[in-house]
C-alpha positions as CSV (number, residue, x, y, z in Angstrom):
1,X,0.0,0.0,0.0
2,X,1.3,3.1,-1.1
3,X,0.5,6.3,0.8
4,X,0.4,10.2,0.1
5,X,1.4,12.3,2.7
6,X,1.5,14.9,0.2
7,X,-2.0,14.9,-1.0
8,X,-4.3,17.3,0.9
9,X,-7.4,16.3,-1.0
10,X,-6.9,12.9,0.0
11,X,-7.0,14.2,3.6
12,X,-4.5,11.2,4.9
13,X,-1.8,11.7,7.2
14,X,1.2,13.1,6.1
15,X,4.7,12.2,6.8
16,X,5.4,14.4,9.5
17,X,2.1,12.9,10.9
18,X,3.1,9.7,10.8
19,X,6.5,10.0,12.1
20,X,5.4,11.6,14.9
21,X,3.0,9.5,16.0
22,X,5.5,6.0,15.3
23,X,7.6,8.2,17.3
24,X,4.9,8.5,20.2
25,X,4.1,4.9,20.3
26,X,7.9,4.0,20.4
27,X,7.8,6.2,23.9
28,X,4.3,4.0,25.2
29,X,6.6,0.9,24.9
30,X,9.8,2.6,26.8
31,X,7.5,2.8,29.8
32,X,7.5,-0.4,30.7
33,X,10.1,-2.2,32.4
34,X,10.9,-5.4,34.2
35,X,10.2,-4.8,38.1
36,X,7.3,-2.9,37.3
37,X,3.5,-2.7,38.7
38,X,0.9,-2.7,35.5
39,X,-2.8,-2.8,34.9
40,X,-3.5,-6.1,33.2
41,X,-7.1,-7.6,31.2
42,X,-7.5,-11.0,30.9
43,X,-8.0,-12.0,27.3
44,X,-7.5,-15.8,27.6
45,X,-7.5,-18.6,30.1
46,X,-6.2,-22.4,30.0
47,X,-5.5,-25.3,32.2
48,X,-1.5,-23.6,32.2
49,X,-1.7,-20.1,32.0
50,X,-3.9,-17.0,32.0
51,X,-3.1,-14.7,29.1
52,X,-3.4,-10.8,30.1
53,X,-2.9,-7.9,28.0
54,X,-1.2,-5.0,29.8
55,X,-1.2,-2.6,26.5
56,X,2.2,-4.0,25.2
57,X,3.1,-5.2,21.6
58,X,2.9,-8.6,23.0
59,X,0.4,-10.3,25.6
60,X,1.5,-11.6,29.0
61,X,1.8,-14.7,30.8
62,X,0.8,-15.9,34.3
63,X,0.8,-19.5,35.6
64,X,-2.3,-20.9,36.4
65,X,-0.6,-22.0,40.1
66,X,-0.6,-18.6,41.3
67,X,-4.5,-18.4,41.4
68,X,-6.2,-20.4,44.2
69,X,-9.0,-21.4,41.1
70,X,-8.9,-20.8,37.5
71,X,-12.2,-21.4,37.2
72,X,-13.1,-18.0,38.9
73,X,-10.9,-16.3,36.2
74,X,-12.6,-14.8,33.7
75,X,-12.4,-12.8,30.4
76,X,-12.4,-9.1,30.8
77,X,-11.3,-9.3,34.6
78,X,-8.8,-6.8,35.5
79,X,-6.0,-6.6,38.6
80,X,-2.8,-5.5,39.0
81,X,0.0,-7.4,37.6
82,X,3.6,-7.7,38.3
83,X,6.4,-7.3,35.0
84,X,9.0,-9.9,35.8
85,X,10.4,-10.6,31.9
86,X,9.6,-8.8,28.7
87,X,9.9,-11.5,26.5
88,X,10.0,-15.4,27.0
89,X,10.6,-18.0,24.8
90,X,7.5,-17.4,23.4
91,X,7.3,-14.0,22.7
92,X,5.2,-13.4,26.1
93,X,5.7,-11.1,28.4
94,X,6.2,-12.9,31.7
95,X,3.7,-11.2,34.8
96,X,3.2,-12.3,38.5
97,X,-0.1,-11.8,40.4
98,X,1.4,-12.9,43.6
99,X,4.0,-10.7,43.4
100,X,1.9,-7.7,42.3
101,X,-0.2,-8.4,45.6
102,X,3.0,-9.0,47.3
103,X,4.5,-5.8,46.4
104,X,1.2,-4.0,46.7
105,X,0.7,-4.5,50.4
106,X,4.5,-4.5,51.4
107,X,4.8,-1.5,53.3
108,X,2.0,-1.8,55.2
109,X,3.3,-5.6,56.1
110,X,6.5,-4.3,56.8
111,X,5.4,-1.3,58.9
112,X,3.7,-4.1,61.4
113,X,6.4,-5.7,61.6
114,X,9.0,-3.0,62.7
115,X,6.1,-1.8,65.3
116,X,5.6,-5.5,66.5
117,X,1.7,-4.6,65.4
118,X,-1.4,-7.5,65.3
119,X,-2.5,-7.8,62.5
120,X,-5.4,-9.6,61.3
121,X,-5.7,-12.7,58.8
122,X,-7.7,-15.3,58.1
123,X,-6.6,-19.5,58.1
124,X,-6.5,-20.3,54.4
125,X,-5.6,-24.3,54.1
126,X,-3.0,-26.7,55.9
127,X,0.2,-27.8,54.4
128,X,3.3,-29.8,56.0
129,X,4.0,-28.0,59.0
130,X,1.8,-26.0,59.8
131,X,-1.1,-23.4,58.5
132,X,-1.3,-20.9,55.3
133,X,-2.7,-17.6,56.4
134,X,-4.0,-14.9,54.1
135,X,-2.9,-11.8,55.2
136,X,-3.4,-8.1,53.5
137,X,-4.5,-11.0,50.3
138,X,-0.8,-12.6,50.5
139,X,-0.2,-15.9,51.7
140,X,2.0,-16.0,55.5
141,X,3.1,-19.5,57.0
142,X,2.1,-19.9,60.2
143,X,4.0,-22.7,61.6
144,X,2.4,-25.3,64.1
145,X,4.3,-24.5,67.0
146,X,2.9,-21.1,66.7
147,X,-0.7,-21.6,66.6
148,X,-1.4,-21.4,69.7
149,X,0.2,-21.9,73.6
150,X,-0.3,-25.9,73.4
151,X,-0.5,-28.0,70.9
152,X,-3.7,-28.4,68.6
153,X,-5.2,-31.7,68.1
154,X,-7.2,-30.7,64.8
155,X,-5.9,-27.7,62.9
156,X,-7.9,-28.2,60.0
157,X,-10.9,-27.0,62.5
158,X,-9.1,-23.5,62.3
159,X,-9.6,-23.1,58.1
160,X,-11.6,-20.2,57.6
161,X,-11.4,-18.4,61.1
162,X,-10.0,-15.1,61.2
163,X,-7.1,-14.8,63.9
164,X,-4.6,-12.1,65.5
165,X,-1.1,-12.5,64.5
166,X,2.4,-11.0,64.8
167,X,4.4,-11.4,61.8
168,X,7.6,-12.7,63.2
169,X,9.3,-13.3,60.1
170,X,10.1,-10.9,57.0
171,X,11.7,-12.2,53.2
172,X,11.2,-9.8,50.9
173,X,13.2,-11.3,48.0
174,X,11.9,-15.2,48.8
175,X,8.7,-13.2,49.5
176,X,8.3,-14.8,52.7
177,X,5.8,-14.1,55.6
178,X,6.1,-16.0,59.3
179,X,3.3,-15.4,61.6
180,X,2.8,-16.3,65.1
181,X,-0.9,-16.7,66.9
182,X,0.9,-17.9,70.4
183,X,3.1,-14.8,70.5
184,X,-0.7,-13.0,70.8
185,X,-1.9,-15.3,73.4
186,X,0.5,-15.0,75.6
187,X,0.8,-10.9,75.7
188,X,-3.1,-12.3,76.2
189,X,-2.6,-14.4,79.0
190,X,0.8,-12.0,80.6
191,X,-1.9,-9.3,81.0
192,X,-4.5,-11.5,82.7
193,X,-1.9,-13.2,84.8
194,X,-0.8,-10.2,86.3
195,X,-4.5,-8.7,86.7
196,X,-5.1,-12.4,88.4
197,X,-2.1,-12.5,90.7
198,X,-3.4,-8.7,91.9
199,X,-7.0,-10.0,92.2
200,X,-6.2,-13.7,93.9
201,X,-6.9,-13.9,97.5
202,X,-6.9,-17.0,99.9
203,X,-10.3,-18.5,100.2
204,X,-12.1,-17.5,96.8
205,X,-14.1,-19.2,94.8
206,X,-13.4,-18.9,91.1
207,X,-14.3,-20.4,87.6
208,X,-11.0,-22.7,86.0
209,X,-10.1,-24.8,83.3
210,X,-8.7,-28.4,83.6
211,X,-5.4,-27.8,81.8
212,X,-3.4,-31.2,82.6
213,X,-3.7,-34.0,84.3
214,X,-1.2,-36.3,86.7
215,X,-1.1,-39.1,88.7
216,X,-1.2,-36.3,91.9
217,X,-3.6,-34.0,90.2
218,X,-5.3,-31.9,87.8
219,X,-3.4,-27.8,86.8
220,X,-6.8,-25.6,86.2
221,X,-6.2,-22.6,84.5
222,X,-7.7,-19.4,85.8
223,X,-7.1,-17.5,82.9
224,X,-3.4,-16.5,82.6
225,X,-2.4,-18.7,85.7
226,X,-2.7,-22.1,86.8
227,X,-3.3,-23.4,89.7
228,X,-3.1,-27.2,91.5
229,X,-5.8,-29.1,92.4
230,X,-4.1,-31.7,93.9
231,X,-5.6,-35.6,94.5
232,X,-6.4,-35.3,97.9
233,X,-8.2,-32.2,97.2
234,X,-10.6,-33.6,94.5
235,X,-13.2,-35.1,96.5
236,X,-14.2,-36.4,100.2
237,X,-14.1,-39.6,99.0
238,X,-11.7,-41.8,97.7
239,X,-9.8,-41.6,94.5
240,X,-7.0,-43.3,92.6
241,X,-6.5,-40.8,89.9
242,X,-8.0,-37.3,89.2
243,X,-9.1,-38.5,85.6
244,X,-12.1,-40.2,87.7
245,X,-13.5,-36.9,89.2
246,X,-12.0,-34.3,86.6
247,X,-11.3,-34.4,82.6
248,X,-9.1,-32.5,80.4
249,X,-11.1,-29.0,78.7
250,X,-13.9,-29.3,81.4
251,X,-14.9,-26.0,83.5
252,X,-14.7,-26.2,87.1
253,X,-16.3,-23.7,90.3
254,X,-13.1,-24.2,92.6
255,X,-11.7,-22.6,95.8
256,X,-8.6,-21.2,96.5
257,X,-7.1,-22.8,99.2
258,X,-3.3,-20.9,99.5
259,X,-1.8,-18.7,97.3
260,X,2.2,-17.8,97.2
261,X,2.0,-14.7,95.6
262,X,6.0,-14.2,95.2
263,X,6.5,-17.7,93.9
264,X,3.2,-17.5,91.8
265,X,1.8,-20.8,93.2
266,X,-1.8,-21.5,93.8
267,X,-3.4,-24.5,95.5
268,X,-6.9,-24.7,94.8
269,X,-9.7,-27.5,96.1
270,X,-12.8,-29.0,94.8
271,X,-14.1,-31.1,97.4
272,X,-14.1,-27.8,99.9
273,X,-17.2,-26.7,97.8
274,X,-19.0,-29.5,98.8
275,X,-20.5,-30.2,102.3
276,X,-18.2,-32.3,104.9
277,X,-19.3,-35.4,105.1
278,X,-17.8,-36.4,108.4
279,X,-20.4,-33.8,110.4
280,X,-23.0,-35.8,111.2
281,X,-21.8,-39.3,111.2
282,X,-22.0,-40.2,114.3
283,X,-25.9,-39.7,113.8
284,X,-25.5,-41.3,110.8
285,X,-23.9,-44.6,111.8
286,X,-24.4,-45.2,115.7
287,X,-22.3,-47.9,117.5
288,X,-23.9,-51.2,117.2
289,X,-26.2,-50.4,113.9
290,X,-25.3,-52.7,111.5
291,X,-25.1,-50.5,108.1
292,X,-24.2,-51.8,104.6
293,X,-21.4,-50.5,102.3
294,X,-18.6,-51.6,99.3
295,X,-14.9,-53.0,100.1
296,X,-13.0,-50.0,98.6
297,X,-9.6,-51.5,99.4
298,X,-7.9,-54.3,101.2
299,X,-4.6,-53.7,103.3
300,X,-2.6,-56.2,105.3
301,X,-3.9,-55.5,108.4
302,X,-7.8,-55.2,107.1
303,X,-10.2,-54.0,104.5
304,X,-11.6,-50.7,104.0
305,X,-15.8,-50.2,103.1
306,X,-17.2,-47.3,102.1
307,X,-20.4,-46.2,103.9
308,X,-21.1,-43.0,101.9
309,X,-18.7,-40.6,99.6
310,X,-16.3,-39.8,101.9
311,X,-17.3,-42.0,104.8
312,X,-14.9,-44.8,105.0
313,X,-14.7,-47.5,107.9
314,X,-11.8,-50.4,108.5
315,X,-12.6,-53.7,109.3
316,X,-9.8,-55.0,111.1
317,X,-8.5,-58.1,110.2
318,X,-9.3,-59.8,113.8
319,X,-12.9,-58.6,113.6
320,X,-13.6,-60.5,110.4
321,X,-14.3,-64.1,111.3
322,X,-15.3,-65.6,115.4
323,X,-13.6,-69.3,114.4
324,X,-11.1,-68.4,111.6
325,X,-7.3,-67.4,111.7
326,X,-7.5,-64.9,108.9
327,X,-4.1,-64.5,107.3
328,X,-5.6,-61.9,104.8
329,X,-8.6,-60.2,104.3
330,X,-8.2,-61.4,100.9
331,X,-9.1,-64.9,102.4
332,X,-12.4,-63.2,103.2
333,X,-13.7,-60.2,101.6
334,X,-12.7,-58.4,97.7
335,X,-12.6,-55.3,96.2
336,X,-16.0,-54.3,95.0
337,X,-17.8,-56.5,97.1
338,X,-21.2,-55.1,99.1
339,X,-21.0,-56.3,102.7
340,X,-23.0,-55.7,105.7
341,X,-21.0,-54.7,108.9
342,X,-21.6,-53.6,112.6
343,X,-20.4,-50.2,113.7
344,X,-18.2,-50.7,116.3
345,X,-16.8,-47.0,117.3
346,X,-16.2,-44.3,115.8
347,X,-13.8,-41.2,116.0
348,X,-14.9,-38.5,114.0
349,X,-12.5,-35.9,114.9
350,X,-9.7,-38.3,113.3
351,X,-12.0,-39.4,110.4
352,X,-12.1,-43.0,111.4
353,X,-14.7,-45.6,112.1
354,X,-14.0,-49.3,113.2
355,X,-16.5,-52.1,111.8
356,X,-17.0,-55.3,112.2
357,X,-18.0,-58.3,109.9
358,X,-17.9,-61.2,112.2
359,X,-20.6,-59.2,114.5
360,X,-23.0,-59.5,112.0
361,X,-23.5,-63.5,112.2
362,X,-23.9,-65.4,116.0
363,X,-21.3,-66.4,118.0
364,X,-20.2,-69.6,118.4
365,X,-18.0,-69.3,120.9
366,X,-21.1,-68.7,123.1
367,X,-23.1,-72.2,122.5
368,X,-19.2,-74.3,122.5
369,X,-18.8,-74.8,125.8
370,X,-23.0,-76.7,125.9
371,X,-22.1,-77.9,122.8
372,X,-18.6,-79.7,123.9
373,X,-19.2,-80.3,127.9
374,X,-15.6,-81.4,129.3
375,X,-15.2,-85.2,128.8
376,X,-16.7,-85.4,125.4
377,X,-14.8,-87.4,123.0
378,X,-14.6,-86.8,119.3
379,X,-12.8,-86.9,116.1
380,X,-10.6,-84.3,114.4
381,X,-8.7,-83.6,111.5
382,X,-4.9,-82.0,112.7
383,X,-4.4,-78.7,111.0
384,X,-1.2,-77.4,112.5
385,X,2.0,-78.7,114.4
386,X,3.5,-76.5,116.7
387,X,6.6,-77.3,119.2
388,X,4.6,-77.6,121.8
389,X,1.4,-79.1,120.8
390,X,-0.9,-80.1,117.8
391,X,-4.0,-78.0,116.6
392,X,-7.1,-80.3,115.9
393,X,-10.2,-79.2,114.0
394,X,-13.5,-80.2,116.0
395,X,-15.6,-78.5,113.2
396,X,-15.5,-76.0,110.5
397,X,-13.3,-73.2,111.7
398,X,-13.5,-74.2,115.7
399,X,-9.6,-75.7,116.8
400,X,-8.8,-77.2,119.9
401,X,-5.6,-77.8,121.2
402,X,-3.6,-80.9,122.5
403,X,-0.9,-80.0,124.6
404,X,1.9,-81.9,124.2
405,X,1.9,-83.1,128.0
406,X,-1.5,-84.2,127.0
407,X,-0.1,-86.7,124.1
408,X,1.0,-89.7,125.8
409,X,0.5,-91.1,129.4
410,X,3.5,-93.1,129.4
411,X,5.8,-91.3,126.8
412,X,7.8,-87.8,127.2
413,X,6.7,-86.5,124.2
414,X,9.5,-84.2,122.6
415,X,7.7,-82.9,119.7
416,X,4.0,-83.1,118.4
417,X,5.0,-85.1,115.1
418,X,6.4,-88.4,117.3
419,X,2.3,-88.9,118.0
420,X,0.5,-87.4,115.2
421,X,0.9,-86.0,111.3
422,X,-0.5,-83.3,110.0
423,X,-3.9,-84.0,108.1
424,X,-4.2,-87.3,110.8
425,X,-7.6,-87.9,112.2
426,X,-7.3,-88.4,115.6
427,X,-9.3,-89.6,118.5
428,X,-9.5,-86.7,121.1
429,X,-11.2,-85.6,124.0
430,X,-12.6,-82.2,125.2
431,X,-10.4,-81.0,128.6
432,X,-11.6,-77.5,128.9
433,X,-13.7,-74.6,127.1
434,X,-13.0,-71.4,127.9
435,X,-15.7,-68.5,126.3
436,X,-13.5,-65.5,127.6
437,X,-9.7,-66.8,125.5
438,X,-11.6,-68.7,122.9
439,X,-9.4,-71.6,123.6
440,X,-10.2,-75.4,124.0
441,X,-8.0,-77.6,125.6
442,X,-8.2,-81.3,124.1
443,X,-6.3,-84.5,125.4
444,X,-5.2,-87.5,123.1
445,X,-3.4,-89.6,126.5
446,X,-7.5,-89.2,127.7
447,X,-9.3,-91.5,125.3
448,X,-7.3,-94.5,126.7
449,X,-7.5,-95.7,130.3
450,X,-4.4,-94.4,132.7
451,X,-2.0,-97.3,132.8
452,X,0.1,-95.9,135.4
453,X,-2.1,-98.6,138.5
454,X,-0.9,-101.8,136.3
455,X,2.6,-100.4,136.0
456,X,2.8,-100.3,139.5
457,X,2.5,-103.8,139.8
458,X,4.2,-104.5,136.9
459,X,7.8,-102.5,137.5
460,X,8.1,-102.6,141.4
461,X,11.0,-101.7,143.1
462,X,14.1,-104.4,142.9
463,X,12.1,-105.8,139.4
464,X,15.2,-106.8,137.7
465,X,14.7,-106.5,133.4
466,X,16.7,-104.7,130.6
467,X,16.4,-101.5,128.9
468,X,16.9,-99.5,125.3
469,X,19.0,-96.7,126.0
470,X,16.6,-94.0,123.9
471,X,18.5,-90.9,124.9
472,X,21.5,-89.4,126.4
473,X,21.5,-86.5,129.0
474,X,24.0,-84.8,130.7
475,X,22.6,-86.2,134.1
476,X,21.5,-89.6,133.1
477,X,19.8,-91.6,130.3
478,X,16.2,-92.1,129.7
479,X,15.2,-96.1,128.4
480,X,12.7,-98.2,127.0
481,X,11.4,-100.5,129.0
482,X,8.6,-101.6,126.1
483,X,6.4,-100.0,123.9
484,X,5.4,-97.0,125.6
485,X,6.9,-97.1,128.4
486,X,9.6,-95.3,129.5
487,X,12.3,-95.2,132.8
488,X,14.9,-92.9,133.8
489,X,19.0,-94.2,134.8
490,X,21.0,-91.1,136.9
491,X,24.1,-90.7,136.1
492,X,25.0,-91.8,139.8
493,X,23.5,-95.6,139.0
494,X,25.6,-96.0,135.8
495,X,28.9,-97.9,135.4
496,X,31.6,-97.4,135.4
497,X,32.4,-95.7,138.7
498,X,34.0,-92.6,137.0
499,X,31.7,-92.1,134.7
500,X,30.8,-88.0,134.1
501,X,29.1,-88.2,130.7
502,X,26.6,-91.4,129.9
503,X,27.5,-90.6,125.9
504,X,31.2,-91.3,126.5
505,X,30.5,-94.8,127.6
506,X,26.7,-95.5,126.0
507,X,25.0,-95.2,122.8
508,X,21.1,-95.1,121.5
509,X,19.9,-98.2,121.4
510,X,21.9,-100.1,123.1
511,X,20.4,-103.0,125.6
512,X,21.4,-102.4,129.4
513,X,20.4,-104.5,132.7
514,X,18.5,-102.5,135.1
515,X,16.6,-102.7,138.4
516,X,13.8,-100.9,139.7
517,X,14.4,-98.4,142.5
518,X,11.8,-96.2,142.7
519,X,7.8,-96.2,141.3
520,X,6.2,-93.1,141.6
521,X,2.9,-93.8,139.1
522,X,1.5,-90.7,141.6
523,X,4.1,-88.8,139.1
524,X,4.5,-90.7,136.8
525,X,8.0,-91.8,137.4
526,X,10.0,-94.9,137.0
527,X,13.5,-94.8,138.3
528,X,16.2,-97.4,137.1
529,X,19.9,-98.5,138.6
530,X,22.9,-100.4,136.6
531,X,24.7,-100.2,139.5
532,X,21.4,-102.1,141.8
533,X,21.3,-104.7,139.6
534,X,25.1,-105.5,139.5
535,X,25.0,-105.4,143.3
536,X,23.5,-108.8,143.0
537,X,24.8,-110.1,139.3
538,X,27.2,-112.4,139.1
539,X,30.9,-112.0,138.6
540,X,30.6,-113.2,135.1
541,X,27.4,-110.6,134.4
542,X,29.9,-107.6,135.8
543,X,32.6,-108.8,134.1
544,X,30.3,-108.7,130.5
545,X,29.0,-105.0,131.2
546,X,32.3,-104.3,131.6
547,X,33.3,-105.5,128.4
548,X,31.1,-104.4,126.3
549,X,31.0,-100.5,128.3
550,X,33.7,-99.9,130.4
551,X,36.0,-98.8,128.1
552,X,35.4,-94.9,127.1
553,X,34.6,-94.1,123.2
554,X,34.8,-90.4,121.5
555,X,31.9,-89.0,121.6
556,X,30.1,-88.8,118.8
557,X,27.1,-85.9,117.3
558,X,24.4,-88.9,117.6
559,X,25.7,-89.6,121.3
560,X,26.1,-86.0,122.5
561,X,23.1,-84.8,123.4
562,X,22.3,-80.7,124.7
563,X,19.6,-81.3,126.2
564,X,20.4,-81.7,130.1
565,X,18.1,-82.9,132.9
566,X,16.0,-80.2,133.7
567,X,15.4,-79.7,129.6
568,X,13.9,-83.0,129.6
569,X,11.9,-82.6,132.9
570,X,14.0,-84.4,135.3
571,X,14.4,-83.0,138.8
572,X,15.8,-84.4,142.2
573,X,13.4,-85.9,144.7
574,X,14.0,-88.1,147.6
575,X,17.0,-90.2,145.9
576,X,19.9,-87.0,146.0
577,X,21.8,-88.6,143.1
578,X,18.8,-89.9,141.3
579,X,17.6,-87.6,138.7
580,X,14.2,-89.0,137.6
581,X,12.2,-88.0,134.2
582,X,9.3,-85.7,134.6
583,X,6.1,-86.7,131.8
């Protein structure tokens, strides 16, 4: 096309026309520059990028990530755009929303942040970390350790919610933002701590939330301070752990108990807001009512029931059965278990009461002594050896016991187990009753006939007949006669004449000619002589005894023997030398 500047009746531009105005649009494009703030309209929009026109030779760029939703983008829109590049590979101009609102609203960001100013935003999404914020229409990380002054199960329930921040972090080149909500809260809770502290006084009742819990109590917060509200303090009655009376976010109407105001400490109480329950007990629970209740918990020494929330009572262990040894309440009574009991006293100033279980049923011990008149004979099971006697069940949970003097008639008895075994049933008969001790006295020696009259006549004095040496004393030895029967040898009747110790020249079991010299059947004696009978053996008889004892031996741990005469219940009567056994 060919045109004529120089034609006037064509009325078209002429040259100098047109020169000047190429010459005016060259100076439109020198106004732009990289780094710069334009005016953009959006003339086309795809999955990649949105395609604005900012009055250049050439349309711009921006990637579709910088916008939250393309789908909200539309053709015509306008905003503000930032230049980053004039020309990419394309031929586009290359433009940044983000940074255009980035730049936009610097100062003002930047301004807060140099006055340490809250500003306001609101919780855009979550990402790794923490929270995006939109603040002043720019995006501000706000990590998770800043969101608020503990840690926040759910932060996805904050999205949407607009917050109070400080920005504690400033990038402009990276064109980062760090906020902080905690930094808020706890200029928040600083000021009400210290309009707390100046408030707080001993004995005021106030409004708290559980903050924590422990195994020794529950921290409340009063809004800026906490305080302790420790276990014993939770209720009147008994507790194992606070999570049973108190939980974690719940509101509580507690009083102040004591308040260190230079160390900041507060000790706070629950159960101080409810009414004592140890006023009126003795009303309540008079001695002798029976009254029922729950084992709370069992101790060594007895169980514990509680009457009412906060009303405990102990049974002691000796108060739970009339007839049984109790080793353990355990044996008895469990946790959890409802049981009826008898008051028995109480001490309210000291917050105890005593109960008893065993008062609640009859007993026996009353109807025992009808029931087992002395002479009765009965069987029984043996329960228990001791060392000096044997412990026989008459009936369920009733023991007598059989003295060891009481075993045998004939027989020193040394221990329980040469007569009877535990878990023998054995023929017994009832001695005594006594109510008052709750003790009966039984006899085994008492179910057979005292032979003591026919061993008058059968070992009087000078009977001549030999012996089983069955033990060795210091002061003489104690034989066998026969079965049963038993005799005691002094030391002063032995042979030979020196003779000191009876184990240097004797042994257990060894045969040995004796003679009676004394028969006490009054006491139940029978007192022997070597020496009387050798008075009228013959030569040859001396002269065998001799041989076979007279020589002294070493003595030996089955020969020696500690006990001594009095241990084995031989005393001197009548015969100086003699030292006769005691049954």
């Amino acid at each position: 096309m060919n045109f004529d500047f120089d034609d006037p009746d064509t009325g078209a531009m002429t040259r100098d026309d047109f020169l000047k105005a190429v010459e005016e649009y060259d100076e439109t494009l020198r106004d732009f520059g990289e780094g710069e703030i334009v005016k953009g309209t959006v003339v086309g929009v795809n999955e990649k990028e949105i395609l604005v026109d900012i009055g250049f030779k050439s349309e711009g760029a921006i990637p579709a990530a910088e916008f939250d939703s393309i789908a909200e983008i539309e053709v015509g829109q306008e905003f503000d755009v930032y230049l980053e590049k004039m020309e990419n590979q394309d031929g586009l101009i290359v433009l940044s929303k983000t940074r255009a609102d980035f730049l936009k609203v610097w100062d003002r960001i930047k301004a807060a942040y140099d006055s340490l100013e809250t500003v306001f935003g609101t919780v855009d999404r979550r990402i790794k970390g923490g929270l995006v914020a939109k603040l002043y229409g720019v995006d501000a990380f706000l990590p998770g350790s800043q969101v608020a002054l503990r840690q926040v199960p759910n932060l996805d329930a904050l999205i949407g919610q607009e917050l109070e921040f400080r920005i504690i972090k400033l990038n402009k080149r990276r064109r980062n933002i760090v906020v902080s909500r905690r930094v808020v809260l706890e200029e928040e809770r600083a000021q009400l701590k210290a309009k707390i502290i100046d408030e707080l006084e001993k004995g005021q009742v106030r409004k708290g939330v559980v903050k924590n819990i422990t195994d020794f109590g529950a921290f409340v917060d009063l809004g800026g301070i906490d305080g302790l509200l420790h276990l014993t303090d939770l209720s009147w009655g008994r507790v194992s752990h606070p999570s049973e009376v108190v939980q974690i976010g719940e509101t509580l109407e507690i009083k102040v108990l004591d308040f260190d105001r230079e160390r900041e400490r507060i000790s706070l109480g629950l159960k101080q807001l409810q009414p004592y329950p140890w006023k009126e007990v003795e009303e309540k629970y008079p001695v002798g009512n029976r009254v029922k209740g729950k084992v709370v918990s069992i101790a060594d020494y007895g169980a514990f029931v509680e009457l009412e929330r906060g009303v405990e009572g102990l049974i002691h262990i000796s108060e739970m059965s009339w007839t049984k040894h109790v080793r353990h309440p355990s044996k008895i009574i469990a946790v959890g278990d409802d049981v009826e009991v008898m008051v028995l006293k109480i001490d309210p100033e000291n917050e105890k009461i005593s109960l008893g279980l065993k008062q609640t049923e009859p007993d026996p011990w009353e109807t025992l002594a009808e029931k087992y008149p002395p002479a009765t004979e009965l069987e029984g099971k043996v329960r228990n050896l001791t060392n000096f006697g044997a412990f026989v069940e008459i009936e369920e949970g009733i023991d007598g016991l059989v003295h060891i003097s009481d075993m045998s008639w004939t027989k020193r008895v040394r221990h329980p187990s040469e007569v009877v075994k535990k878990g023998d049933v054995v023929r017994v008969k009832v001695l005594e009753v006594n109510r008052d001790s709750r003790r009966i006295s039984l006899g085994i020696k008492q179910t057979t006939e005292d032979p003591w009259d026919d061993l008058a006549q059968e070992y009087v004095v000078g009977t001549a007949l030999d012996g089983t040496v069955e033990r060795l004393l210091d002061r003489g030895i104690v034989v066998e006669l026969r079965q049963g029967v038993e005799g005691f040898v002094p030391v002063s009747h032995l042979l030979p004449d020196d003779i000191r110790k009876p184990a240097e020249y004797f042994g257990v079991g060894d045969q040995i000619p004796l003679k009676v010299i004394k028969m006490d059947p009054a006491n139940r004696r029978i007192v022997l002589s070597v020496r009387a009978y050798m008075d009228d053996a013959k030569a040859e008889d001396l002269a065998a005894f001799n041989a076979k004892f007279g020589t002294k031996k070493p003595l030996s741990e089955q020969d020696a023997s500690s006990e001594d005469a009095e241990e084995a219940g031989v005393v001197d009567e009548e015969i100086p030398e003699v030292a006769p056994e005691e049954h």
